[in-house]
Backbone and ligand atoms as CSV (ligand in chain L), in Angstrom:
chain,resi,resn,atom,element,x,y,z
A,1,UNK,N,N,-12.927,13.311,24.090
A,1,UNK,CA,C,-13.887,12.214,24.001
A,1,UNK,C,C,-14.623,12.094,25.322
A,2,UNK,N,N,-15.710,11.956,25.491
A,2,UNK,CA,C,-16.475,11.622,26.547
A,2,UNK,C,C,-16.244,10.959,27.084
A,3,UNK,N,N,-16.206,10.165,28.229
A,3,UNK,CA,C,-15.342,9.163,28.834
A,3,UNK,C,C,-16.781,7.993,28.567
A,4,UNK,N,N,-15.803,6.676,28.178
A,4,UNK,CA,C,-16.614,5.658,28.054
A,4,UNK,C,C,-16.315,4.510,29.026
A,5,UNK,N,N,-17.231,4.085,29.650
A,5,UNK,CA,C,-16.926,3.082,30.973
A,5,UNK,C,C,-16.271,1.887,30.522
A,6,UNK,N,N,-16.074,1.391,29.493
A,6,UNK,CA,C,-15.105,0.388,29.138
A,6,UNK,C,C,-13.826,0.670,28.568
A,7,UNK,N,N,-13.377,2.124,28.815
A,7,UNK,CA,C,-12.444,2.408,28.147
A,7,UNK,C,C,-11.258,2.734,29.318
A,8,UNK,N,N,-10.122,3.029,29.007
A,8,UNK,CA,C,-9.622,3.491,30.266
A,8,UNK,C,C,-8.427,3.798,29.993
A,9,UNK,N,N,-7.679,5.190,29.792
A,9,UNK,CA,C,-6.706,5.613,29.172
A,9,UNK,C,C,-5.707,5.550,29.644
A,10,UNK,N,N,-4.803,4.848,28.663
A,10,UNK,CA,C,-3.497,4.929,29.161
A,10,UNK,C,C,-2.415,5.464,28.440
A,11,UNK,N,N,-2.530,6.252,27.507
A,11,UNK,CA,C,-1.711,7.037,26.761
A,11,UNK,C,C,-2.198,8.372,26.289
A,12,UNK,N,N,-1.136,9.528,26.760
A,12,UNK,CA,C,-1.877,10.804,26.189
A,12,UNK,C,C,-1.174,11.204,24.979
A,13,UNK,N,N,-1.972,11.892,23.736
A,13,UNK,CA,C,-1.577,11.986,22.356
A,13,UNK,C,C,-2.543,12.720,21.514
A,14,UNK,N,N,-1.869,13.941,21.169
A,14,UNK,CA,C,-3.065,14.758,20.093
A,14,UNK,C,C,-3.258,14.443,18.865
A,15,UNK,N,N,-3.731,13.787,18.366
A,15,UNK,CA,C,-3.477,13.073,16.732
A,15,UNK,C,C,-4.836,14.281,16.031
A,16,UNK,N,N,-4.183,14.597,14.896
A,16,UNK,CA,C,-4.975,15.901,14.050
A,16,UNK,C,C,-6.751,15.187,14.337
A,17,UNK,N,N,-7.650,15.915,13.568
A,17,UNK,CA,C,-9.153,15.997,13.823
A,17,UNK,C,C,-9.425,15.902,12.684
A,18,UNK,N,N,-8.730,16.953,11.909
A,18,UNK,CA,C,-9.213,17.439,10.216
A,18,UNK,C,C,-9.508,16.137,9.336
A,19,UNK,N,N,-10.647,16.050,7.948
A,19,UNK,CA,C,-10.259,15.156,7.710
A,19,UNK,C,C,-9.084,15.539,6.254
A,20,UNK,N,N,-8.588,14.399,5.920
A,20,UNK,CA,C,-7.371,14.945,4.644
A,20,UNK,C,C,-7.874,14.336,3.430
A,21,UNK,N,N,-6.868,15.091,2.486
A,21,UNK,CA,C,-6.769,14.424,1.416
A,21,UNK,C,C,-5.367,13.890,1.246
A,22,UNK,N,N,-5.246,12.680,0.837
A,22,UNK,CA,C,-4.445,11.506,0.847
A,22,UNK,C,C,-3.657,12.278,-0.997
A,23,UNK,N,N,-2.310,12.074,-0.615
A,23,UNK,CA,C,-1.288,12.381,-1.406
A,23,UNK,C,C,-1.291,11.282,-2.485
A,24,UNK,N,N,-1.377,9.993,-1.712
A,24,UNK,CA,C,-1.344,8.905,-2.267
A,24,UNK,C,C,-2.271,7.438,-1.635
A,25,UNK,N,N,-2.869,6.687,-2.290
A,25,UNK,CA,C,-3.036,5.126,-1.739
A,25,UNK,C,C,-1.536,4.014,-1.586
A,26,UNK,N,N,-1.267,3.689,-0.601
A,26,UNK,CA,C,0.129,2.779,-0.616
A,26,UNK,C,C,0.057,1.573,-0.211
A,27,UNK,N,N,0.248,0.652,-1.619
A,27,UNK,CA,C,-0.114,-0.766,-1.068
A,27,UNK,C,C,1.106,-1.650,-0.868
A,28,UNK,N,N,1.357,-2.354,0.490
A,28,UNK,CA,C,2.485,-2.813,0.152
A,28,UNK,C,C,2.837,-4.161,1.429
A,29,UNK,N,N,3.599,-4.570,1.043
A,29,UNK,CA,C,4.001,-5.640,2.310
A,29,UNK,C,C,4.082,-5.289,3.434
A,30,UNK,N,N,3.815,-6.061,4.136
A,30,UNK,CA,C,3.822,-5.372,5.870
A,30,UNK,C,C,5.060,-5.824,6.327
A,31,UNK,N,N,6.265,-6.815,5.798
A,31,UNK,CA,C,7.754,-7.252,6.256
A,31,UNK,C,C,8.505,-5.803,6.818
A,32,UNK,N,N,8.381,-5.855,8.144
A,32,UNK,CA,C,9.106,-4.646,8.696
A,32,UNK,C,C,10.504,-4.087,8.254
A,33,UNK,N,N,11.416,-5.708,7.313
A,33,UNK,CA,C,12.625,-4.991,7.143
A,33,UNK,C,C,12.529,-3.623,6.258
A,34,UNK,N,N,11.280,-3.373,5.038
A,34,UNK,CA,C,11.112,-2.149,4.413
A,34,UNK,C,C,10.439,-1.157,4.706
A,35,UNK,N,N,9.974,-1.138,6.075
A,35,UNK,CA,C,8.848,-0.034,6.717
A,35,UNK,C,C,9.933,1.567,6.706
A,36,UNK,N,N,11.126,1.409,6.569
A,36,UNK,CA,C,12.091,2.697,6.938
A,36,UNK,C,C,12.520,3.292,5.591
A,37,UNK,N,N,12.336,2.390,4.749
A,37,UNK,CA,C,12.741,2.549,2.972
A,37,UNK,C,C,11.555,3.071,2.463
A,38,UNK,N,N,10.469,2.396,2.765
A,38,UNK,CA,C,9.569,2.797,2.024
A,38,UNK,C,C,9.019,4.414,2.536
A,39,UNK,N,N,8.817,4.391,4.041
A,39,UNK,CA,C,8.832,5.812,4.625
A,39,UNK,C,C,9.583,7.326,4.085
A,40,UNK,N,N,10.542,6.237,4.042
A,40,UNK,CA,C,11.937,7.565,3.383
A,40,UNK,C,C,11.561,8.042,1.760
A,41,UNK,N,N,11.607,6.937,1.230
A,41,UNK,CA,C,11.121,7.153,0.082
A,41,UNK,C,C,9.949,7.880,-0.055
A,42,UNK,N,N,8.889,7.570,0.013
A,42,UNK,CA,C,7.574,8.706,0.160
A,42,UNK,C,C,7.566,9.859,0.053
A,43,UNK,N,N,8.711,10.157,1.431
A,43,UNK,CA,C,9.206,11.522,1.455
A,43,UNK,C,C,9.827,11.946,1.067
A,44,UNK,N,N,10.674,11.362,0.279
A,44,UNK,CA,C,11.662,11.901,-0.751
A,44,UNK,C,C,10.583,12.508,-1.935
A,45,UNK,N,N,9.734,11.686,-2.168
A,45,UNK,CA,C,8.904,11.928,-3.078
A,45,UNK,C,C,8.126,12.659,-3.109
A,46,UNK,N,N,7.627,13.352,-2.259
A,46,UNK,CA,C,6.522,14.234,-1.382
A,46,UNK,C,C,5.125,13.968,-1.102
A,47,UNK,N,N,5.037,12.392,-0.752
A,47,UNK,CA,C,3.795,12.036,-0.340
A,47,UNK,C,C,3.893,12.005,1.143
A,48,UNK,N,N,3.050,13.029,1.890
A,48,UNK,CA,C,3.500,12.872,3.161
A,48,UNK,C,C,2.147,12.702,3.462
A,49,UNK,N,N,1.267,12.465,3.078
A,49,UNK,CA,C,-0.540,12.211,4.075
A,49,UNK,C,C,-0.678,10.993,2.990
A,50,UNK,N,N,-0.981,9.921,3.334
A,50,UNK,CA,C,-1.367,8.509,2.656
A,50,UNK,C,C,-1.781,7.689,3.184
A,51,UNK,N,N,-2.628,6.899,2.772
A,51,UNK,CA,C,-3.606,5.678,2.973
A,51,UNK,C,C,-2.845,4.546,2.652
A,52,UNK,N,N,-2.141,3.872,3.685
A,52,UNK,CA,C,-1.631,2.699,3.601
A,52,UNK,C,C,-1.960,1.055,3.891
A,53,UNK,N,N,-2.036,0.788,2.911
A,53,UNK,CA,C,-2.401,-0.929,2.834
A,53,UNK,C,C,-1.515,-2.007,3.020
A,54,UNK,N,N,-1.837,-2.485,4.354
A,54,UNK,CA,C,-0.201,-3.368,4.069
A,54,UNK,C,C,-0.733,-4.716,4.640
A,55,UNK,N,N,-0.508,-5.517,3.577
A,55,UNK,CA,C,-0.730,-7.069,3.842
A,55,UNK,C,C,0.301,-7.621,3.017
A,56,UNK,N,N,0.275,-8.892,3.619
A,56,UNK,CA,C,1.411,-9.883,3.259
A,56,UNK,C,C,1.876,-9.764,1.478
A,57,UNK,N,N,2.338,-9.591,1.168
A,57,UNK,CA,C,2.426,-9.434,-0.433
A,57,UNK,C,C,2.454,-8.450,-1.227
A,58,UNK,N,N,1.690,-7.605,-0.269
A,58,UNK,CA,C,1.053,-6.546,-0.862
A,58,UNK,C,C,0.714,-6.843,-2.343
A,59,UNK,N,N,0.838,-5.959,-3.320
A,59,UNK,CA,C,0.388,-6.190,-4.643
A,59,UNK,C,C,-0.300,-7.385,-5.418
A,60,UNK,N,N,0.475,-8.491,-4.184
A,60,UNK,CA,C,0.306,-10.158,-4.919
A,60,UNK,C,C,-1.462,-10.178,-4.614
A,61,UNK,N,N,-1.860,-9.609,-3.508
A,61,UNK,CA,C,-3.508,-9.581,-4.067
A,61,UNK,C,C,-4.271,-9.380,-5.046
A,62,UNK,N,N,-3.399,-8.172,-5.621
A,62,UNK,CA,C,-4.168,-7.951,-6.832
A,62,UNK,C,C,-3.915,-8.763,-8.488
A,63,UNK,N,N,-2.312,-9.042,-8.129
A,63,UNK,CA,C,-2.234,-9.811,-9.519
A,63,UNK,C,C,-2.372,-11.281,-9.563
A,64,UNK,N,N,-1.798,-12.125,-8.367
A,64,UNK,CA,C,-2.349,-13.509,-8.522
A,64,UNK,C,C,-2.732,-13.903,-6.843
A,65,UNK,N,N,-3.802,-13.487,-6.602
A,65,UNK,CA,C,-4.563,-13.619,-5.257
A,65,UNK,C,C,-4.667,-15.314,-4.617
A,66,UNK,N,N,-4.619,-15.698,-4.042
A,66,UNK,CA,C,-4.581,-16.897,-3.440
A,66,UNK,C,C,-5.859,-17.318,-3.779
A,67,UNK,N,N,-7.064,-16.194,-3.369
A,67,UNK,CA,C,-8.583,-16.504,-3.747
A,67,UNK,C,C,-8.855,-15.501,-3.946
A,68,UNK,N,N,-9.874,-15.457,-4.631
A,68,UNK,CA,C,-10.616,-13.674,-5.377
A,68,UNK,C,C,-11.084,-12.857,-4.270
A,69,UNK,N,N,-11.287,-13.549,-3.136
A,69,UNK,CA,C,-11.888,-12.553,-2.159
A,69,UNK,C,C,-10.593,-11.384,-1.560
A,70,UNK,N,N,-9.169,-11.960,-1.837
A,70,UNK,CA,C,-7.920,-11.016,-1.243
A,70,UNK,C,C,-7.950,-10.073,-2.721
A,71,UNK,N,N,-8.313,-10.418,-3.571
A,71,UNK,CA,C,-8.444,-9.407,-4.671
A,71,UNK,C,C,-9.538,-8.100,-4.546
A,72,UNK,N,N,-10.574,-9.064,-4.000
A,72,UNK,CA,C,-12.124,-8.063,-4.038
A,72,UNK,C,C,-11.682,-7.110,-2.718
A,73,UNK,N,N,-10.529,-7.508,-1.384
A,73,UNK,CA,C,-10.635,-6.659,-0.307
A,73,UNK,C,C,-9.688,-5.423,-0.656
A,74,UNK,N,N,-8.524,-5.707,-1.453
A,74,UNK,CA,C,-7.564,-5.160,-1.291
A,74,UNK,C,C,-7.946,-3.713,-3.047
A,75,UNK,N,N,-9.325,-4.387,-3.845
A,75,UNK,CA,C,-9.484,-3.468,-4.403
A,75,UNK,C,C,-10.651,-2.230,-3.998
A,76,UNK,N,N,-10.899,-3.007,-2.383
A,76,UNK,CA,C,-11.790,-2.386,-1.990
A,76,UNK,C,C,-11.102,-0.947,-0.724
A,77,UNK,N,N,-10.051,-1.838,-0.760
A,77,UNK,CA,C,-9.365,-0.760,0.069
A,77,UNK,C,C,-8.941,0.415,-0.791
A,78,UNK,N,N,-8.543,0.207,-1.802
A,78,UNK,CA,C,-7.923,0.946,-2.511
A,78,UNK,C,C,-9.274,2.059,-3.316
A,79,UNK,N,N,-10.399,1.681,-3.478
A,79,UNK,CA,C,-12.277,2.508,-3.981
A,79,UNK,C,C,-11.914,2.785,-2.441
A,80,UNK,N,N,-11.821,2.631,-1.517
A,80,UNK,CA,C,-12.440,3.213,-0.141
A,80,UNK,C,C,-11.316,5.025,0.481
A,81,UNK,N,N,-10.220,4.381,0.113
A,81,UNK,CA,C,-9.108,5.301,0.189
A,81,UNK,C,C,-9.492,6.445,-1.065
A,82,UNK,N,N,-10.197,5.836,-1.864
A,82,UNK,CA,C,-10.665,7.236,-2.984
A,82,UNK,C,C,-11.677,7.708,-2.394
A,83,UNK,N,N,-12.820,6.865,-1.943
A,83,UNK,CA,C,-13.560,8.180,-1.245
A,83,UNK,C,C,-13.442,8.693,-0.244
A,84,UNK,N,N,-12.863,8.278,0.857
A,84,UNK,CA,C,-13.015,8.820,1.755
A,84,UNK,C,C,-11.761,10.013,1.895
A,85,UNK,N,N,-10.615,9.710,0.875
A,85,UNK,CA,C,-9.935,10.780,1.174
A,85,UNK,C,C,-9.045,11.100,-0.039
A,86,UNK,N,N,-9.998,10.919,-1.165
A,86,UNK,CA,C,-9.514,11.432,-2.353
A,86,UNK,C,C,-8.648,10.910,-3.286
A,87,UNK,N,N,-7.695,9.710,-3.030
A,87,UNK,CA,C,-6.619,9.580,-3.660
A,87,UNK,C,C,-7.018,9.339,-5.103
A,88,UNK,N,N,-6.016,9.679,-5.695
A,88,UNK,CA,C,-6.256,9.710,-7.041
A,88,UNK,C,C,-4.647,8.888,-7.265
A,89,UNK,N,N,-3.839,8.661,-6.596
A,89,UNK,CA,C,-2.711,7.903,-7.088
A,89,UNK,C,C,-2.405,7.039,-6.095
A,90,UNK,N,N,-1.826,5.199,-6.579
A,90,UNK,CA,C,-2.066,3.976,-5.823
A,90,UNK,C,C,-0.546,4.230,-6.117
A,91,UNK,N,N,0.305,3.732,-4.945
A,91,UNK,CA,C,2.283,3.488,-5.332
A,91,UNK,C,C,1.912,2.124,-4.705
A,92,UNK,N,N,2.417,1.188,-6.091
A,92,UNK,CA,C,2.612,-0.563,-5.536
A,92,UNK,C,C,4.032,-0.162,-5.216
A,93,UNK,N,N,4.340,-0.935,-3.994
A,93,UNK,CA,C,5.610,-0.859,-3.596
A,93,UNK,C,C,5.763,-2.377,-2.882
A,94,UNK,N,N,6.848,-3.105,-3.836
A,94,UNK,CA,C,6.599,-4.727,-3.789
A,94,UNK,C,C,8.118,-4.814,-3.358
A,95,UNK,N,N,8.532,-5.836,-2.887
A,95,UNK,CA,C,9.764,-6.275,-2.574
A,95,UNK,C,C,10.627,-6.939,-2.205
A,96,UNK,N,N,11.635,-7.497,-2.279
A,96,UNK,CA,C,12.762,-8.481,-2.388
A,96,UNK,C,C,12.218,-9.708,-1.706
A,97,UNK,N,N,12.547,-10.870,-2.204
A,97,UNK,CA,C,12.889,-11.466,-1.030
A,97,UNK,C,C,11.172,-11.736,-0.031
A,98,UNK,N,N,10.190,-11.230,-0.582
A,98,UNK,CA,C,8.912,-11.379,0.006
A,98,UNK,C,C,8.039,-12.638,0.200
A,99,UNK,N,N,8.517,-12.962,1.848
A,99,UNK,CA,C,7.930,-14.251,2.086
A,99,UNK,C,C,6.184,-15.068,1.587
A,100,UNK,N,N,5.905,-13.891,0.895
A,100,UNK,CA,C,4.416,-14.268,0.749
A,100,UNK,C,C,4.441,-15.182,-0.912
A,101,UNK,N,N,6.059,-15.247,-1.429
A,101,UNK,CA,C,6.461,-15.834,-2.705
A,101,UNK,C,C,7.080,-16.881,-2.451
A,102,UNK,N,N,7.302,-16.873,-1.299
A,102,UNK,CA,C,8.190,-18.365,-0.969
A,102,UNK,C,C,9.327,-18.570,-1.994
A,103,UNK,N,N,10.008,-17.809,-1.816
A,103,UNK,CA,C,11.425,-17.662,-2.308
A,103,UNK,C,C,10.906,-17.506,-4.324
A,104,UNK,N,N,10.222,-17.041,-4.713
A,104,UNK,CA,C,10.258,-17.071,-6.032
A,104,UNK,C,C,11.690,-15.654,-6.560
A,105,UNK,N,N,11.606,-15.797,-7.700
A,105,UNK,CA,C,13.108,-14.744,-8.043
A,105,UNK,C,C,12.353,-13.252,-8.352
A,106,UNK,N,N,13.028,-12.193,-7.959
A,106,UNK,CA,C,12.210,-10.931,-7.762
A,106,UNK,C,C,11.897,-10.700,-9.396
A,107,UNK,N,N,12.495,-10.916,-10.317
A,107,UNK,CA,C,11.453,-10.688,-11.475
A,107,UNK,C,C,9.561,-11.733,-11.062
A,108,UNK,N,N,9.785,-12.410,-10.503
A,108,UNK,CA,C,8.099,-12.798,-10.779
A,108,UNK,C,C,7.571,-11.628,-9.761
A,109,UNK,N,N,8.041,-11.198,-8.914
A,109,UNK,CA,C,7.004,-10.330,-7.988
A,109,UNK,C,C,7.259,-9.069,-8.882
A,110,UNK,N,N,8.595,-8.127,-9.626
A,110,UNK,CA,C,8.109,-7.023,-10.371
A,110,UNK,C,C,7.021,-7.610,-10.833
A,111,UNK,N,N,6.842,-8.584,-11.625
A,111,UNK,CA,C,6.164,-8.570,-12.748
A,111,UNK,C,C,4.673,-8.646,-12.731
A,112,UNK,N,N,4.685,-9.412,-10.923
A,112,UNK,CA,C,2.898,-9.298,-10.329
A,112,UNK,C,C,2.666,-7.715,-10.260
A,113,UNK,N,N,3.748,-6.883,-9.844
A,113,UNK,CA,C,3.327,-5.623,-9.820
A,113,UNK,C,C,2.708,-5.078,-10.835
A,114,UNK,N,N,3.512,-4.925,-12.096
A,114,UNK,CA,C,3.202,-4.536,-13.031
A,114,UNK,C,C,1.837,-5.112,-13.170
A,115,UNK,N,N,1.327,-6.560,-13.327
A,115,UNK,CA,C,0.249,-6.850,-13.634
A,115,UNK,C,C,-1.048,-6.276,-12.374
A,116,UNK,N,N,-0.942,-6.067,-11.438
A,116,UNK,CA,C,-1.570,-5.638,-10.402
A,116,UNK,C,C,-1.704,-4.070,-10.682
A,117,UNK,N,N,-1.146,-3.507,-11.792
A,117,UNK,CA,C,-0.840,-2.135,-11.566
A,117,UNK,C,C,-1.831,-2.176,-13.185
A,118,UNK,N,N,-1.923,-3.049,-14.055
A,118,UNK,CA,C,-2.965,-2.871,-15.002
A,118,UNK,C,C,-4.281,-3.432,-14.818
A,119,UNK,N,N,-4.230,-4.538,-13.921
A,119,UNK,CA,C,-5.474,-5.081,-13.085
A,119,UNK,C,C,-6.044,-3.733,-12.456
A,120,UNK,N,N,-5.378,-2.797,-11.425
A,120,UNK,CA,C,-6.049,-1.760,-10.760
A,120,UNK,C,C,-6.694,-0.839,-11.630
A,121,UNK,N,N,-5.735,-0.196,-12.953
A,121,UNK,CA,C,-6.100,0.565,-13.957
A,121,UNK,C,C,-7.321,0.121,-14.641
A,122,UNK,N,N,-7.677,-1.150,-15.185
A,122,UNK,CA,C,-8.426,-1.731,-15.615
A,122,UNK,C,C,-9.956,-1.460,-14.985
A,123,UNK,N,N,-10.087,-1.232,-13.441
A,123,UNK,CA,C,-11.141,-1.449,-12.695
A,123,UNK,C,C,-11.349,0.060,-12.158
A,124,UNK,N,N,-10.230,1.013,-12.248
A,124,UNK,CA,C,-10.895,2.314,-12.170
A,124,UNK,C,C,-9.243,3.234,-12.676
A,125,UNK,N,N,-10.479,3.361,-14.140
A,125,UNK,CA,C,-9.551,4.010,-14.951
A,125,UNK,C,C,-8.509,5.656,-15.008
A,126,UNK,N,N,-9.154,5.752,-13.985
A,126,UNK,CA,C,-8.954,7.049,-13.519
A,126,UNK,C,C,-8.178,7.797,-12.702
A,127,UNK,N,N,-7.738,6.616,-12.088
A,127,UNK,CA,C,-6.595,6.029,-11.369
A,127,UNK,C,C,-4.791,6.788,-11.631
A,128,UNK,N,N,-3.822,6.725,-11.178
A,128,UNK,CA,C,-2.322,6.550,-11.502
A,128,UNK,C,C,-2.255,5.738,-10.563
A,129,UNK,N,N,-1.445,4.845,-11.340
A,129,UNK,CA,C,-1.056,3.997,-10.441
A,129,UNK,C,C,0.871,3.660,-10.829
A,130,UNK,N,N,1.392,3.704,-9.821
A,130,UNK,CA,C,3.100,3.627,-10.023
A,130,UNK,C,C,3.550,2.520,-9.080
A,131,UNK,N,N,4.742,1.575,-9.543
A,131,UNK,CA,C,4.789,0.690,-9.111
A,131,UNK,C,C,6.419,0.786,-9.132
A,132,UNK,N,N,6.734,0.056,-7.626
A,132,UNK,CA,C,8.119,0.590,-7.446
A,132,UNK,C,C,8.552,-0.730,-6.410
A,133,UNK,N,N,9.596,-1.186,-6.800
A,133,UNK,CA,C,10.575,-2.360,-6.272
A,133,UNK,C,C,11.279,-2.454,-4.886
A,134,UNK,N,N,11.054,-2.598,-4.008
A,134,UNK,CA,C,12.397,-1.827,-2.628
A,134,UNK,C,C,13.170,-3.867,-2.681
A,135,UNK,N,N,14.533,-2.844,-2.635
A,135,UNK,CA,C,15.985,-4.106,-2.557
A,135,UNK,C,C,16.334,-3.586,-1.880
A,136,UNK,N,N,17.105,-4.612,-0.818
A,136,UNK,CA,C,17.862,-4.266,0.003
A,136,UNK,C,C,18.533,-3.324,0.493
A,137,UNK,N,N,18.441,-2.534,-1.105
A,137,UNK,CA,C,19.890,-1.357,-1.391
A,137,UNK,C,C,18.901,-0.017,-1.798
A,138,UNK,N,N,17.929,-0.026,-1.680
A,138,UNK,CA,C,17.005,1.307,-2.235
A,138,UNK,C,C,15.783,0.754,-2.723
A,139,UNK,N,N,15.148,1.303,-3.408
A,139,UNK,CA,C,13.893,1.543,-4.149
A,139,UNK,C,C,14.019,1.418,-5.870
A,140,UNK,N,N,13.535,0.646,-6.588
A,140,UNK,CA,C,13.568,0.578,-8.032
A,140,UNK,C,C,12.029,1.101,-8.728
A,141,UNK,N,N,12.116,1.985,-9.479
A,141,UNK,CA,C,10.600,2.089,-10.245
A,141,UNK,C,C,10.856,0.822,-11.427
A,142,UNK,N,N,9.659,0.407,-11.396
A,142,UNK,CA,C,9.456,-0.840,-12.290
A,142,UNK,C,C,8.288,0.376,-13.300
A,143,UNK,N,N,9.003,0.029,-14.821
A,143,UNK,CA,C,8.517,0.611,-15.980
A,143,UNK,C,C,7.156,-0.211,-15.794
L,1,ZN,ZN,ZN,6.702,-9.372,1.779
């Protein structure tokens, strides 16, 4: 990079150039206790290049949004992650215990998934979209 006079480096790091194509779009809570589950998992799975979305709830944007505008951003992330790097498959990955429910019982958040996962289908059909549970104890696919 050219050196820019307001900039001023303090960490050295080669991060790739290329641009990719994304294995997957991954939308999901940002609660750090599942950042190591959900990682693992991925890779168990073999999504290793992905476009990750992580806000409070994750999924709960799309199925019952606080206001339509966390709906309109988070479906915009998800059209933006298709063009710019292809994805053709969204993994909702929702989970336990997620403060953005204020203690509701984890069937209502599967069940925002699921609905967030026919809300997404609905708006670009073209889509896969898979929706998957993390507990305490692992990862659940929600039918
Ligand atoms: Zn959460």
């Amino acid at each position: 990079m050219a050196p820019l006079t307001a900039v001023k480096k303090l960490f050295h790091f080669d991060s790739p150039q290329e641009r990719y194509q994304a294995d997957a779009c991954v939308i999901s809570c940002y609660d750090a206790r599942f950042d190591l589950v959900t990682r693992k998992f991925l890779k168990r799975r073999g999504i290793v290049t992905f476009d990750h979305v992580k806000i409070a709830g994750g999924a709960k944007s799309l199925a019952a949004p606080e206001c339509a505008a966390d709906r309109d951003f988070a479906l915009r992330m998800v059209r933006t992650s298709m063009g710019l790097h292809g994805a053709r498959l969204v993994m909702l990955v929702a989970h336990n215990e997620c403060g953005a429910y204020g203690g509701a019982p984890a069937e209502t958040i599967v069940a925002d998934a699921s609905r967030a996962a026919s809300f997404l289908l609905s708006q670009e059909p073209a889509l896969s979209v898979e929706c998957y549970f993390a507990d305490f104890d692992g990862v659940y696919r929600i039918a």
